[in-house]
N, C-alpha and C positions, 0 to 999 in steps of 0.2 A: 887855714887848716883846722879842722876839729877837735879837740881835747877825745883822748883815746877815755873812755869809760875804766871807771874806778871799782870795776867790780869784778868776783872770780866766775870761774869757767862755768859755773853753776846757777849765777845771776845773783850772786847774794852781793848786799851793797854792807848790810852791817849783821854783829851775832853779838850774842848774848850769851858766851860762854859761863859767867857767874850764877844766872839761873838754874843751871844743871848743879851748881855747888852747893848753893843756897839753897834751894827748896828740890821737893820729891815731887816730878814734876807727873800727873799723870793721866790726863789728857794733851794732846797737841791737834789747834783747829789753827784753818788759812780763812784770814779774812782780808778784805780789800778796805783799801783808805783813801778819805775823799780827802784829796790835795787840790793845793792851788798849782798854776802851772809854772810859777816859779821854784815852788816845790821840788817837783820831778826833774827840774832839770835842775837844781841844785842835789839831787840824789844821785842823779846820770855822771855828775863833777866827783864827786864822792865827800867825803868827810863828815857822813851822819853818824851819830852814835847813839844808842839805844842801851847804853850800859845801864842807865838809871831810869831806864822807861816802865812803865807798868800801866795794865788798864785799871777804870775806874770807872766810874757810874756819873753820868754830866747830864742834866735835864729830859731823863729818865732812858739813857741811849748810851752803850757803850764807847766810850774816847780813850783813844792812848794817849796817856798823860808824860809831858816830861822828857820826849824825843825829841834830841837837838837835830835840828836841818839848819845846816848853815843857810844863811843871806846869799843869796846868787849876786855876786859882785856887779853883773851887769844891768838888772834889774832897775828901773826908774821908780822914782820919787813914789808911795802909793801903789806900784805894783810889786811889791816886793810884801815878803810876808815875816812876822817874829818868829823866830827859831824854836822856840817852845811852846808854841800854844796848842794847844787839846785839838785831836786830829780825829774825827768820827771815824770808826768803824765800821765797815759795811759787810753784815752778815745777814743768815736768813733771820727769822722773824722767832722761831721755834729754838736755833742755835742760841740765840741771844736773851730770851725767857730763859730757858735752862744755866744759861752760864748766869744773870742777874742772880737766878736763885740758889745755886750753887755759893756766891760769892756772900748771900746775906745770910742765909740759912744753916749751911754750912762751914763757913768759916775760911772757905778755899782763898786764892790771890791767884788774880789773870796776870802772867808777865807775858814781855815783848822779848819772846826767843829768837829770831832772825826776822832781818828784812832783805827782800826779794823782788828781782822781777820774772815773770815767770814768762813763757815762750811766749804769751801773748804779747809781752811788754809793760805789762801792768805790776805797778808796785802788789805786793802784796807783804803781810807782817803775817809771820807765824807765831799765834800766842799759845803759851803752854795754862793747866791750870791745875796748881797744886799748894801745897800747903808748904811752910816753913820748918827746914830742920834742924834739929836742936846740936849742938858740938858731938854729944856720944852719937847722933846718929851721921853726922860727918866725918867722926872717926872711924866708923864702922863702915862706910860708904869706904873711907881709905882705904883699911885694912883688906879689904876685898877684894878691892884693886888690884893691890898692893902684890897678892897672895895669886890673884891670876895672871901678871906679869910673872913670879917667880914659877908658878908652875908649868907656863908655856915656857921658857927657859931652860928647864929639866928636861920636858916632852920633847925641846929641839935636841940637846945634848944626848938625850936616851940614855940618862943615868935611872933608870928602874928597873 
């Protein structure tokens, strides 16, 4: 019998919810990843994690750096692949110019917001590209929050 899939209703396998904390995230593109086929079907089992993932620049072509896929347990000697090693990214040609230069010129960082499979089947990583924020501007991110929970609370009680 087949291991039921590790992923929710959406197709997402793993998320990056500290990305949204840590930086102002202000582009979001879908790009495709050349896996091995032990890969994908260690993604299909689940237990990837992308918390510490980010893109980077590897022999002049964008790779996500630093995404654990576990080891497919069944996997033989040779065909099986390292859990962390740099996974190309496959975008168009213009997408990938523009983000290179963003990231030297600009000062921006490509992170690894969700990974997905999408109706086709195909893994795909959605990367955000934004800069880093500093504590007052994570306080201020709170406080806002913070103050539009409290005032849908009022708005539901119709104390105004």
């Amino acid at each position: 019998m087949a291991k039921a899939r590790k992923t929710t209703s959406d197709g997402t396998i793993a998320a990056n919810p500290k990305a949204w904390h840590n930086f102002e995230i202000n582009e979001i593109f879908e790009a495709g990843l050349l896996l091995l086929g032990s890969e994908v079907k260690a993604m299909r089992q689940g237990g990837v994690s992308i918390k510490e993932a980010y893109v980077g620049v590897k022999s002049g072509s964008l790779h996500v750096l630093n995404m654990h896929v576990p080891e497919l347990k069944c996997a033989t000697h040779g065909y099986g692949h390292h859990p962390r090693r740099p996974r190309a990214l496959l975008l168009h040609r213009r997408e990938q110019n523009r983000l290179l230069g963003a990231i030297e010129r600009k000062g921006f960082t490509l992170l690894a917001l969700k990974l997905y499979f999408n109706a086709g089947g195909l893994a795909k990583l959605q990367i955000g590209l934004g800069k880093g924020k500093t504590r007052a501007d994570k306080r201020a991110t709170e406080r806002d929050r913070s103050w539009g929970k409290q005032k849908a609370q009022i708005l539901r009680r119709g104390i105004m």
